[in-house]
C-alpha positions as CSV (number, residue, x, y, z in Angstrom):
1,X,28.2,-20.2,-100.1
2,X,28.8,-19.8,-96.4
3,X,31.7,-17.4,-96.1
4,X,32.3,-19.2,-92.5
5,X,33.0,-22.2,-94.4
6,X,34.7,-21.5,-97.3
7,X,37.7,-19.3,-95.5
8,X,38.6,-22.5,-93.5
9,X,40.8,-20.6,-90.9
10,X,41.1,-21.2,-87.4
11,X,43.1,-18.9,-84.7
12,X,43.8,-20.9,-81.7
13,X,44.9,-18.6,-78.8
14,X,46.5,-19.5,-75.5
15,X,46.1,-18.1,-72.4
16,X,48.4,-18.2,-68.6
17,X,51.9,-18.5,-69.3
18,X,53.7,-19.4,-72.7
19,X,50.8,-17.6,-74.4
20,X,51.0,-17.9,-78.0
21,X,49.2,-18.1,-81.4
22,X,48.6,-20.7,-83.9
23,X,46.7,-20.2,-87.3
24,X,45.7,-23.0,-89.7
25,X,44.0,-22.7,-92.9
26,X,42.6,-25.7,-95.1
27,X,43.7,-28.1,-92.4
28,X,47.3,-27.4,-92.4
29,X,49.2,-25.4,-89.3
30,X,50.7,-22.1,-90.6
31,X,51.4,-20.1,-88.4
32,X,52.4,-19.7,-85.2
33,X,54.2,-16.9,-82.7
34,X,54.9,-17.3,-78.9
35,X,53.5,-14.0,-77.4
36,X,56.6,-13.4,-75.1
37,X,58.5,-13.1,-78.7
38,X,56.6,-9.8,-79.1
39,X,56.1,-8.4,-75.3
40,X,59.5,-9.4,-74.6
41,X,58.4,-10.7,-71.2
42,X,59.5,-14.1,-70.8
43,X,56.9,-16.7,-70.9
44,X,54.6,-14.1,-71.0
45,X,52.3,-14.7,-68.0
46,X,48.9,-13.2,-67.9
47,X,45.0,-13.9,-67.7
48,X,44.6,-11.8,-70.6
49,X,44.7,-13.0,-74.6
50,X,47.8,-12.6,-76.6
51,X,46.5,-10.4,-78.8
52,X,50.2,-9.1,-80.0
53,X,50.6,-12.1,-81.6
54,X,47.2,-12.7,-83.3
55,X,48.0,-9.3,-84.6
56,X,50.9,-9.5,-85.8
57,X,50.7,-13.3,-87.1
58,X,47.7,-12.4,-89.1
59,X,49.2,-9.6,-90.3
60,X,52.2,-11.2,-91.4
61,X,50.4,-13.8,-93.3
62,X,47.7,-11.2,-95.1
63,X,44.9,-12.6,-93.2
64,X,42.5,-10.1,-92.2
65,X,40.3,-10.7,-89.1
66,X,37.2,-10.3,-91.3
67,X,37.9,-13.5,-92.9
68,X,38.2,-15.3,-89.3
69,X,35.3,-16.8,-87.6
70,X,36.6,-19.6,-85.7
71,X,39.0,-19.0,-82.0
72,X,39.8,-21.6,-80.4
73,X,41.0,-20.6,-76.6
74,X,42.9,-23.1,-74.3
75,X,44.0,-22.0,-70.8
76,X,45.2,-23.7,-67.4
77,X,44.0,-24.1,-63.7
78,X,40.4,-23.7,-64.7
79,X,37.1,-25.2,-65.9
80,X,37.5,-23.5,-69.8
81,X,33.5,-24.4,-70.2
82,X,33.1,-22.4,-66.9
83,X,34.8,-19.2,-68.8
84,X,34.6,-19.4,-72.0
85,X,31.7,-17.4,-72.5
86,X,33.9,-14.7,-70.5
87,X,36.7,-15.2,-73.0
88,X,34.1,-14.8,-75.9
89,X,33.0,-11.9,-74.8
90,X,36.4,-10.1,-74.1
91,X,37.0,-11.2,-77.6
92,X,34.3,-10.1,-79.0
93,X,34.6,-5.9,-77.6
94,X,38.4,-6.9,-78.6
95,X,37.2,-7.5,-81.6
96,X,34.1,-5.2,-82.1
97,X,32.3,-8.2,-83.7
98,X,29.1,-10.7,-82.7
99,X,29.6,-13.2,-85.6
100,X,32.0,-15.3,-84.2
101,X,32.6,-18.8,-83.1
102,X,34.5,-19.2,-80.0
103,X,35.4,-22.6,-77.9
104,X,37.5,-23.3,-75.6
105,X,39.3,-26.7,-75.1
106,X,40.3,-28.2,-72.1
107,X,44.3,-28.2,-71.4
108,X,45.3,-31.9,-71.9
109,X,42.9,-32.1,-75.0
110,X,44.6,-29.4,-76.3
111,X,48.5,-31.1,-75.6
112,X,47.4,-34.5,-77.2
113,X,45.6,-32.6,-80.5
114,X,49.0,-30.6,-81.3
115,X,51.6,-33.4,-81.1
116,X,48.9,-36.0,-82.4
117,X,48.3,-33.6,-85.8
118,X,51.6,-32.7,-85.8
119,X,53.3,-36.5,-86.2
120,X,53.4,-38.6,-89.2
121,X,51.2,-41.3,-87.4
122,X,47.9,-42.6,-88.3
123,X,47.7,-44.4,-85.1
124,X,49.3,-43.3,-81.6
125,X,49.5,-43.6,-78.4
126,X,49.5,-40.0,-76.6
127,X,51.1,-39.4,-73.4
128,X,50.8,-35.6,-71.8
129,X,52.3,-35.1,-68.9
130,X,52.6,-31.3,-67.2
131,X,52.8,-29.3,-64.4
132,X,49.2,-28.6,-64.4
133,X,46.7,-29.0,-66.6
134,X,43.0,-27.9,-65.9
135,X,40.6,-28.4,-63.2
136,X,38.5,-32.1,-63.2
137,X,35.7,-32.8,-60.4
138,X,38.0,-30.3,-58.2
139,X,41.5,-31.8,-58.6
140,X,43.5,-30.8,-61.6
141,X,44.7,-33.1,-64.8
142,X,48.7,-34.7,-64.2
143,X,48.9,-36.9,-66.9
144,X,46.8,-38.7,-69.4
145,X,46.9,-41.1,-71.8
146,X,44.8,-41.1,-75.0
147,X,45.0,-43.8,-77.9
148,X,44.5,-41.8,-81.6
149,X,43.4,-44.1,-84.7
150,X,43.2,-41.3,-87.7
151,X,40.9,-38.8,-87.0
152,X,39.8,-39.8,-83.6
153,X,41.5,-39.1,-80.2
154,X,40.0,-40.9,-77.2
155,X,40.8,-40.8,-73.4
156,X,41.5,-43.8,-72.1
157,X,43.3,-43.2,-68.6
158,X,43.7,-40.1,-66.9
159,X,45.4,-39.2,-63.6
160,X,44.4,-36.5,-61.2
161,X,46.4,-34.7,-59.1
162,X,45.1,-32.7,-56.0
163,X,45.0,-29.4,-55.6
164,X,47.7,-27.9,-53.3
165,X,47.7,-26.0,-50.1
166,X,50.6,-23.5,-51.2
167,X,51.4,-22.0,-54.1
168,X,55.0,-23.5,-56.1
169,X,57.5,-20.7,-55.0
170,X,57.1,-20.5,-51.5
171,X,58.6,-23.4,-49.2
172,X,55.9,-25.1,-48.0
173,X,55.4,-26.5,-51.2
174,X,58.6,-27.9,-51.6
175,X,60.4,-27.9,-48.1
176,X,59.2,-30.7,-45.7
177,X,59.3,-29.0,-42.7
178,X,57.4,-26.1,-43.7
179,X,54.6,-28.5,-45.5
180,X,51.3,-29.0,-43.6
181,X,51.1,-32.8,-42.6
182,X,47.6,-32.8,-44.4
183,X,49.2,-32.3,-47.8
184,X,52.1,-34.9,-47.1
185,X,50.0,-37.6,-48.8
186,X,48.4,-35.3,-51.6
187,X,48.7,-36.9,-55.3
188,X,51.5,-34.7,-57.7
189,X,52.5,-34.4,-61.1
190,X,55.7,-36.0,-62.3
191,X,56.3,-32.9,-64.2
192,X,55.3,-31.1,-60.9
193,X,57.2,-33.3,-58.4
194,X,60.7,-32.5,-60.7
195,X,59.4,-28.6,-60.4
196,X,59.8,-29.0,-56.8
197,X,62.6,-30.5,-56.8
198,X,63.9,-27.6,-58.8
199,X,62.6,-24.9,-55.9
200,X,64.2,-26.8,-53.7
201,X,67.9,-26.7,-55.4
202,X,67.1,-22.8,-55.4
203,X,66.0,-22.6,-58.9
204,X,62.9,-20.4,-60.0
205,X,59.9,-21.4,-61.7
206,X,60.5,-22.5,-65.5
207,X,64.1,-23.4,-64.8
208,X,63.9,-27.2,-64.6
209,X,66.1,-27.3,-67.6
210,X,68.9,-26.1,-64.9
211,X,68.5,-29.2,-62.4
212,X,68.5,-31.5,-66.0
213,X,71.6,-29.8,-66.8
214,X,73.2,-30.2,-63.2
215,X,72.3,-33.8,-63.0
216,X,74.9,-35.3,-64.7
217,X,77.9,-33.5,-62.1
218,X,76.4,-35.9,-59.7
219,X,75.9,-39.0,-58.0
220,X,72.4,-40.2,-57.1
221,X,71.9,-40.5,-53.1
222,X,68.3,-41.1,-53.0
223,X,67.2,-44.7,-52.3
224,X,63.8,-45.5,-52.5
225,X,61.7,-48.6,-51.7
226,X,58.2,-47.3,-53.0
227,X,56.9,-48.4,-55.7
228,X,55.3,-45.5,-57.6
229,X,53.8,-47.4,-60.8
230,X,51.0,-49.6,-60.6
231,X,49.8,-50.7,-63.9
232,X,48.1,-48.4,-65.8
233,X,48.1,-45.6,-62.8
234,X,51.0,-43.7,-60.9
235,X,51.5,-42.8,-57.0
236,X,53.7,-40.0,-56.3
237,X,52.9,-37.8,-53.7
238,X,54.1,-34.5,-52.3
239,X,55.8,-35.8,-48.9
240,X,57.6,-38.3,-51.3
241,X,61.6,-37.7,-52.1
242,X,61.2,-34.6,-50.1
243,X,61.0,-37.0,-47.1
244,X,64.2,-39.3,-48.2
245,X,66.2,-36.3,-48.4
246,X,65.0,-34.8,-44.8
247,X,65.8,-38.2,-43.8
248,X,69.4,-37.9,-45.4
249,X,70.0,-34.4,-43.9
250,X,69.1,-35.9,-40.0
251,X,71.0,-38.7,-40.6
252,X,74.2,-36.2,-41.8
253,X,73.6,-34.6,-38.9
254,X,73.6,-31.0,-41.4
255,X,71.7,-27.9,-41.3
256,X,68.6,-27.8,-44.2
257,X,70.4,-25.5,-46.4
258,X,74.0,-26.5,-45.2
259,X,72.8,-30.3,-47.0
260,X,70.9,-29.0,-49.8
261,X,73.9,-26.4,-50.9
262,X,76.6,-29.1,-50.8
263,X,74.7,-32.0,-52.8
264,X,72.5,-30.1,-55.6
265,X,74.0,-32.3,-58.1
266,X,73.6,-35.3,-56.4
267,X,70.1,-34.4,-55.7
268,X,69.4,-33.1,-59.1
269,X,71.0,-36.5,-60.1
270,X,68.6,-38.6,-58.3
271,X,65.7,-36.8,-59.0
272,X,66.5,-37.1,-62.5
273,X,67.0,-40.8,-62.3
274,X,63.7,-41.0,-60.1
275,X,61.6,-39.6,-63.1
276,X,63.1,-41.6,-66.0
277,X,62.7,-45.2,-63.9
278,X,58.6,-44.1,-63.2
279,X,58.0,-42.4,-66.8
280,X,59.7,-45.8,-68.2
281,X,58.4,-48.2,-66.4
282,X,54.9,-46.4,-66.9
283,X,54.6,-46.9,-70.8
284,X,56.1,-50.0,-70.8
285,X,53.0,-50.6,-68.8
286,X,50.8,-48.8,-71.4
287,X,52.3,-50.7,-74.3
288,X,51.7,-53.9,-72.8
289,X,48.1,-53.4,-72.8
290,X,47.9,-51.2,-75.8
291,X,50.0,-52.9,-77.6
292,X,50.8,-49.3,-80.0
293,X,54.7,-48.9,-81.2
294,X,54.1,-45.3,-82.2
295,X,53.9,-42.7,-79.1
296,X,53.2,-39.0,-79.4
297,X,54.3,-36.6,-75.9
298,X,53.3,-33.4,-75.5
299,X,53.5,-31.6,-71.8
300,X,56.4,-29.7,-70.5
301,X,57.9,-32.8,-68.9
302,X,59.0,-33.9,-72.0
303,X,61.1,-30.4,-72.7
304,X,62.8,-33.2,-70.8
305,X,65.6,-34.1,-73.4
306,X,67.5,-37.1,-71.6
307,X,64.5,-38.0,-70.4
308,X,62.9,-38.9,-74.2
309,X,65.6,-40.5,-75.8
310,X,65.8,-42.7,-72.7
311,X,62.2,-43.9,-73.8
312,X,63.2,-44.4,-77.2
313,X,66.3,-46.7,-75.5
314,X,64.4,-48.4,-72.8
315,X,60.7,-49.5,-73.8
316,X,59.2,-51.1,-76.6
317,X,57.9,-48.4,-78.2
318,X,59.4,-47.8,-81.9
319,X,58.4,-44.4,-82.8
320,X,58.2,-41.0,-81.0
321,X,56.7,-37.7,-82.1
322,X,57.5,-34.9,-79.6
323,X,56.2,-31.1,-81.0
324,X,58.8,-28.8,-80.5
325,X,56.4,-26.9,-78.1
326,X,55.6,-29.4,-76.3
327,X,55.3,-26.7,-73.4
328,X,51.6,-24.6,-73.1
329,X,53.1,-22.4,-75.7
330,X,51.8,-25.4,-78.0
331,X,48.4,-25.5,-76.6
332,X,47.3,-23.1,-79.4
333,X,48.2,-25.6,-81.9
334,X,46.2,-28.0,-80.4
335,X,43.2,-25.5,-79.6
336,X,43.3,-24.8,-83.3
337,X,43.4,-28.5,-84.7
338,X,40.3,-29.1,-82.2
339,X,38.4,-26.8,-83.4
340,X,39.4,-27.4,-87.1
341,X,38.5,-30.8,-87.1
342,X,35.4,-29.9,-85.2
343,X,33.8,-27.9,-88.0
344,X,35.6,-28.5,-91.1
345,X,37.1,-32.9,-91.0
346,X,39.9,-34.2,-92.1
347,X,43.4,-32.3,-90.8
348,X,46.6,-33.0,-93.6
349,X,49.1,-34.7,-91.1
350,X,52.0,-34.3,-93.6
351,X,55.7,-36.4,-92.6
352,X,56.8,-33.6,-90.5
353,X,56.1,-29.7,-89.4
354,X,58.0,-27.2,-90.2
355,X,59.1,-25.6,-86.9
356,X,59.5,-22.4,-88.4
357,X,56.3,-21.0,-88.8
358,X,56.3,-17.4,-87.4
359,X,57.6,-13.7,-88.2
360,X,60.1,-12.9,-91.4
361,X,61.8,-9.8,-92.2
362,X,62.8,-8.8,-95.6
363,X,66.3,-7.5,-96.2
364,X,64.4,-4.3,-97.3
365,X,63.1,-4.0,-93.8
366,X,66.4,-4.9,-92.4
367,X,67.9,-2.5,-93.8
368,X,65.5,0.4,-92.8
369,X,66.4,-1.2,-89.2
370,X,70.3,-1.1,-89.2
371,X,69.9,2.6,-90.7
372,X,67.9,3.5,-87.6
373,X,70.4,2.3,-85.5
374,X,73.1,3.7,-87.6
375,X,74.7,0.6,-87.7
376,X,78.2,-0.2,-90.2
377,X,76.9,-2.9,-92.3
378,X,77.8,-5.4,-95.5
379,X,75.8,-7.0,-97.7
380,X,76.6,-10.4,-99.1
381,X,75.1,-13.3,-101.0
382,X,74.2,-16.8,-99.8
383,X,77.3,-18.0,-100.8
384,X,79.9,-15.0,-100.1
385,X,77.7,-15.0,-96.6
386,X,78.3,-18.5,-96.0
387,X,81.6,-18.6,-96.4
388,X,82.6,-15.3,-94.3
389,X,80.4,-16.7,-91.4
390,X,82.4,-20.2,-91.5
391,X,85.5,-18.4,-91.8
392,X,84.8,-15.9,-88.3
393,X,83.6,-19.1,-86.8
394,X,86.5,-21.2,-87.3
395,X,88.8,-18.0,-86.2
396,X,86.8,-18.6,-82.8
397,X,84.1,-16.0,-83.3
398,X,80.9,-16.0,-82.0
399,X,77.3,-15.3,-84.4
400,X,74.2,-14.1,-83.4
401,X,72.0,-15.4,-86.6
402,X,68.6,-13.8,-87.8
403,X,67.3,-15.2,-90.8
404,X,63.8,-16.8,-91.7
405,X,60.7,-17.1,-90.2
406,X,61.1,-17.8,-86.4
407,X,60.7,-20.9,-84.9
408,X,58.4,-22.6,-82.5
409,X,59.1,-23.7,-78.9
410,X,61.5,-22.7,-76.4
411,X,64.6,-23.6,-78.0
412,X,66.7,-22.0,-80.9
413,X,66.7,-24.1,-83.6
414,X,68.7,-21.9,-86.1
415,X,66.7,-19.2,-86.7
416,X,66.8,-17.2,-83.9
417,X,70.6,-18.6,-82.7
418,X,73.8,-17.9,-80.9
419,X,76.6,-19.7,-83.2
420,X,79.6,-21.0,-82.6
421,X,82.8,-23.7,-83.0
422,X,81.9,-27.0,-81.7
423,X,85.5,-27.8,-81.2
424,X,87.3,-26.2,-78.2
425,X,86.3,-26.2,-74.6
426,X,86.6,-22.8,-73.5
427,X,84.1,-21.9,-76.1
428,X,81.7,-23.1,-74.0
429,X,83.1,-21.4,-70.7
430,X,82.9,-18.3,-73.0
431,X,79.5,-18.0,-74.3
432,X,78.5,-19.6,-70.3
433,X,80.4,-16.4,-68.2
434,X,80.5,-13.5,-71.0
435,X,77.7,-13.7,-73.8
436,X,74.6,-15.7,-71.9
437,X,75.7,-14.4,-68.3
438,X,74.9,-18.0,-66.9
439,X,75.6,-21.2,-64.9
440,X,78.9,-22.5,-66.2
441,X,77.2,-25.9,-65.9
442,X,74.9,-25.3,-68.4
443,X,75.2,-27.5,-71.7
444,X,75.2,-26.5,-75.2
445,X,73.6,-27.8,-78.2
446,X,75.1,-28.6,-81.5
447,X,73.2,-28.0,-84.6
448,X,74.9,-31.3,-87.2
449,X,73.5,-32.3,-90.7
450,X,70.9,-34.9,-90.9
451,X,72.8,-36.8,-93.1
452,X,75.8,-37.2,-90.3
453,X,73.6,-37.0,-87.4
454,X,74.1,-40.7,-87.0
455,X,77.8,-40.6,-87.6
456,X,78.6,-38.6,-84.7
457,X,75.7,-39.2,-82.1
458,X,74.5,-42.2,-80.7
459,X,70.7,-41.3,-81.4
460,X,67.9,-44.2,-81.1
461,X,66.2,-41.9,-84.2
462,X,66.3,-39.2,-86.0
463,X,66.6,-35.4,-84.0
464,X,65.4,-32.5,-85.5
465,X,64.2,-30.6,-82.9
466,X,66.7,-30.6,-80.0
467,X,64.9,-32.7,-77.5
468,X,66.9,-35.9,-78.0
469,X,70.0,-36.0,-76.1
470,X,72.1,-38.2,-76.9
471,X,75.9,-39.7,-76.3
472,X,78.8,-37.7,-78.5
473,X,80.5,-40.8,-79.6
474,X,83.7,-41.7,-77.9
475,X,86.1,-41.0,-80.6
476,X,84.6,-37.4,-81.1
477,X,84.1,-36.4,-77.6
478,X,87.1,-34.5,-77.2
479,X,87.2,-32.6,-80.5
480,X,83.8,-31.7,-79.8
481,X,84.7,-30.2,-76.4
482,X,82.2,-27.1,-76.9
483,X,79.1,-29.1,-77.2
484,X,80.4,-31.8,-74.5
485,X,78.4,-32.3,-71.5
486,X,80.4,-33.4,-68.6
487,X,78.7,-36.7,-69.0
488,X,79.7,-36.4,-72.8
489,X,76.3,-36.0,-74.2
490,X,74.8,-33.4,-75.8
491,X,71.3,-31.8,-77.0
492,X,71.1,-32.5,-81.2
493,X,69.6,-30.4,-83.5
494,X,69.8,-32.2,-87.1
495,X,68.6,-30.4,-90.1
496,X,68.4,-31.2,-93.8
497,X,68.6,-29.8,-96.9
498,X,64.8,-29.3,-97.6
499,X,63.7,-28.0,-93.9
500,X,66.8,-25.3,-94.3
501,X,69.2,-25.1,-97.3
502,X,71.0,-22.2,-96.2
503,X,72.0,-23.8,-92.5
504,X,72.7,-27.0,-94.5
505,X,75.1,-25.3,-96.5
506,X,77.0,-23.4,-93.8
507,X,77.0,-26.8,-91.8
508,X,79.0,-28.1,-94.6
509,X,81.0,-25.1,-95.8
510,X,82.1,-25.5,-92.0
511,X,83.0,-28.9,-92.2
512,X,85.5,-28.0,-95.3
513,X,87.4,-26.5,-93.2
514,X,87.2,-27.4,-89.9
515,X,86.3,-31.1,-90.6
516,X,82.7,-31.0,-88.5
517,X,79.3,-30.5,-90.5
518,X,78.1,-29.1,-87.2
519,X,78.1,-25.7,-84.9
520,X,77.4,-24.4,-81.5
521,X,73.7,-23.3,-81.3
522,X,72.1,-21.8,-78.4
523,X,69.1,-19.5,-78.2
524,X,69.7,-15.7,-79.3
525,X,68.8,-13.7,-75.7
526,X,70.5,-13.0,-72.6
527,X,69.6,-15.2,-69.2
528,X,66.5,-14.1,-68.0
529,X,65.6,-12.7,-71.7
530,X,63.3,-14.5,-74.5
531,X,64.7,-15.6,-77.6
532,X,64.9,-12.4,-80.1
533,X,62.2,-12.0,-82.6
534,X,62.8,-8.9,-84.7
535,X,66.3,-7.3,-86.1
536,X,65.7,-4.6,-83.3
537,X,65.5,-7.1,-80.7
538,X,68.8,-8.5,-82.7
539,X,70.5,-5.4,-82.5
540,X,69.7,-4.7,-79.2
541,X,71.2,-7.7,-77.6
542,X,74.2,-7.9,-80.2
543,X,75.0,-4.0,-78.5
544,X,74.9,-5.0,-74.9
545,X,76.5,-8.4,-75.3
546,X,79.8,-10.1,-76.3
547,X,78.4,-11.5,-79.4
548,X,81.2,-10.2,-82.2
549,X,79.3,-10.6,-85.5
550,X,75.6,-10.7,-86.1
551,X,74.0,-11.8,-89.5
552,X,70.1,-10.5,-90.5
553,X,69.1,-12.0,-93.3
554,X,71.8,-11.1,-95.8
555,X,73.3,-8.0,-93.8
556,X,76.6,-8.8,-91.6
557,X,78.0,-6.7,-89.0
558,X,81.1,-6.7,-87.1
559,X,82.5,-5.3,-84.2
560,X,85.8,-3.7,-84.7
561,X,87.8,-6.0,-84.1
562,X,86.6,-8.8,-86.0
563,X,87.9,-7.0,-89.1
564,X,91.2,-6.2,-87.3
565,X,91.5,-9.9,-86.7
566,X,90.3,-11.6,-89.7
């Protein structure tokens, strides 16, 4: 028997920023790991291939490299069949091996096989929409559509975007006056066109949550008579917006940064509403000709979380799959399935994924840890740990939570968390000034039940990844002022009983006494910081920040005052 064949396992490995790894084995995803999780260098930008996490990911579930024959490499900005034999040959002196099989998969290919193989859906629509995807007849890939029937995936339209003059950071990509006239009329992503909108508010690159957070302080101030959708095909081009508001500034007689300083929320507003009329009326569009009620989105401009439930609101479409890396980080995924299917068939596309699919520490190990770092420590069972979190919590405490494997994407989804009370305001003006060291305009998330999801939400579907937001509903909104937006929506994170027993059970512990099966949850790092991985990288950030109490695994500790208070 072929030993290529009967081991079944394909490592798909991204490359530029968000690099990550993915594993799956007999056609089911099984692992994955972000490789910023292990450098701790956020989104983890590099040419080279994130080899900390293929080591550690394999190591972590008993694979050894021997048994692997198939990589599957995905990357951005380039031709991947101009450079994947460069790719296969850094892997193979990586590697010290000449028996393996390495392809590379082109960057939107890769987007629509992870969120595709990831969804419930035997038929599907797929929309992937990024910054930038990878170079096509010398212009790069901005979004594309493919139509999935079982095992097939198929291109069906596909828009281009031009290549700019400028690279992203500096102004004259996203300040008019300092843009060349010949790129006024140059094609741009939407995902793209909202980055540079994001430069322009004084935001760095992969902060466009900040100007979807800041949008609802304002009012919207842009008026446009353009039309950018045209059937099955979008115009949007990099003079456009940027042009109304240098319009807006002469007519406000105002300095360029005197304007922009003074309306960031009405501009962060506008463009906000600017992308959800074009992204809406565009797959209305698409389901008028395809005539599909089941839509998969993949592309980091659906990290857009007001921006997808709106599509569930808006169009036709009944059913939406979004991966919770939906970023480049997910590439791998997709890479992997490609390359799966390619050589071995049929992929088990089970109800759901399990987003938590990378690195777990025993309590053994944790232990060994919080020894190291001489650390005062308790342990306690499920249930005496439940109810001694609920209880700090409820006192107005504040958790940082380590405890199964990690999960995938960019957001904590109660693994890797920051904990809190939904309930009172300052909470929130808390965690924003003294533990994160951010905005105070930034939102936060609550992590609720799936069985009461519905009760206290006003969700179009079910949300178990955080990338619906959705309306708090009226009668809750001030007893939820912690996870209020000023617009009173908020992020949700539902989980159930069979994806997580133990959060289940401390979301209703907490509701026995506070009378809310939900928390606080925001991601376990410090602004500018990835989310933690490991206990060290736990006990590190607990030590420099104003988290009181920290849980790993089954381990609790305190800072002093805690057990003064409680």
């Amino acid at each position: 028997m072929d030993n290529k064949k009967y081991k079944k396992i394909v490592v798909g490995l991204h490359i530029g920023h968000d690099r990550s790894t993915s594993i799956i084995q007999n056609g089911k995803l099984i692992g994955f790991l972000a490789e910023e999780r292990i450098d701790r260098i956020k989104h983890s930008p590099s040419t080279q291939l994130p080899l900390n996490s293929m080591y550690k990911l394999l190591k972590y579930l008993n694979i050894n490299l021997e048994e692997v024959f198939y990589f599957a490499v995905s990357y951005a900005f380039v031709n991947i069949e101009s450079i994947i034999e460069l790719l296969k040959d850094e892997l193979m002196i990586e590697l010290n091996r000449n028996d393996i099989i390495v392809e590379g998969i082109s960057h939107h290919l890769a987007h629509a096989y992870s969120t595709f193989y990831t969804s419930p859906f035997n038929k599907s629509m797929i929309l992937v929409a990024d910054g930038a995807g990878d170079i096509v007849n010398d212009k790069i890939e901005a979004e594309s559509l493919y139509i999935a029937d079982k095992n097939k995936i198929k291109l069906v339209e596909q828009r281009l975007q031009d290549i700019p003059s400028s690279y992203a950071e500096r102004k004259t990509f996203y300040k008019l006056p300092y843009i060349i006239p010949q790129d006024y009329h140059k094609q741009i992503s939407l995902a793209r066109k909202y980055e540079q909108i994001t430069y322009l508010l004084g935001f760095k690159w992969g902060q466009s949550g900040k100007t979807m957070g800041l949008a609802p302080y304002g009012n919207d101030i842009i008026k446009l008579d353009k039309k950018f959708v045209k059937d099955t095909t979008i115009d949007l081009t990099i003079n456009d917006i940027l042009k109304e508001i240098d319009q807006l500034i002469k007519d406000n007689n105002s300095s360029y940064t005197i304007f922009i300083d003074k309306n960031k929320k009405h501009i962060a507003k506008s463009i906000q509403n600017i992308l959800e009329k074009i992204v809406i009326e565009y797959i209305e569009n698409l389901y008028n000709i395809y005539k599909i009620g089941n839509l998969c989105l993949a592309g980091g401009l659906f990290l857009n979380c007001v921006l997808n439930h709106k599509i569930l609101k808006n169009t036709k479409i009944q059913n939406i799959h979004i991966i919770p890396s939906s970023g480049d980080d997910g590439q791998s995924i997709g890479a992997a399935f490609y390359l799966y299917k390619k050589y071995f068939g049929n992929i088990i596309n089970k109800k759901s994924i399990s987003p938590f699919l990378g690195l777990s520490y025993s309590n053994t190990f944790i232990l060994e840890t919080l020894k190291e770092y001489k650390m005062k420590y308790e342990f306690l069972t499920d249930s005496e740990l439940i109810k001694e979190i609920t209880s700090l919590l409820e006192k107005g405490f504040v958790l940082g939570l380590l405890r199964g494997r990690s999960e995938m994407g960019p957001r904590a989804l109660g693994h890797r968390s920051i904990l809190a009370s939904p309930k009172e305001y300052y909470t929130r003006e808390h965690l924003n000034r003294y533990v994160k060291h951010r905005e105070t305009f930034r939102p936060f998330a609550p992590i609720v039940t799936a069985d009461e999801q519905f009760k206290y939400f006003d969700l179009e579907a079910e949300s178990p990844y955080m990338l619906y937001t959705a309306n708090i509903k009226a009668k809750y909104r001030v007893k939820l002022g912690a996870i209020a937006h000023i617009d009173g929506s908020s992020r949700v994170e539902a989980i159930s009983k069979e994806e997580d027993s133990f959060l289940f059970n401390l979301l209703k512990e907490f509701k026995n006494i506070s009378s809310f099966p939900m928390l606080l949850n925001t991601s376990f790092n410090l602004a500018g910081e990835p989310i933690i991985e490991s206990p060290s990288d736990a006990i590190r950030t607990f030590l420099k920040s104003n988290i009181d109490f920290l849980v790993l695994e089954n381990y609790i500790i305190k800072k002093d005052y805690c057990n003064e208070i409680s």
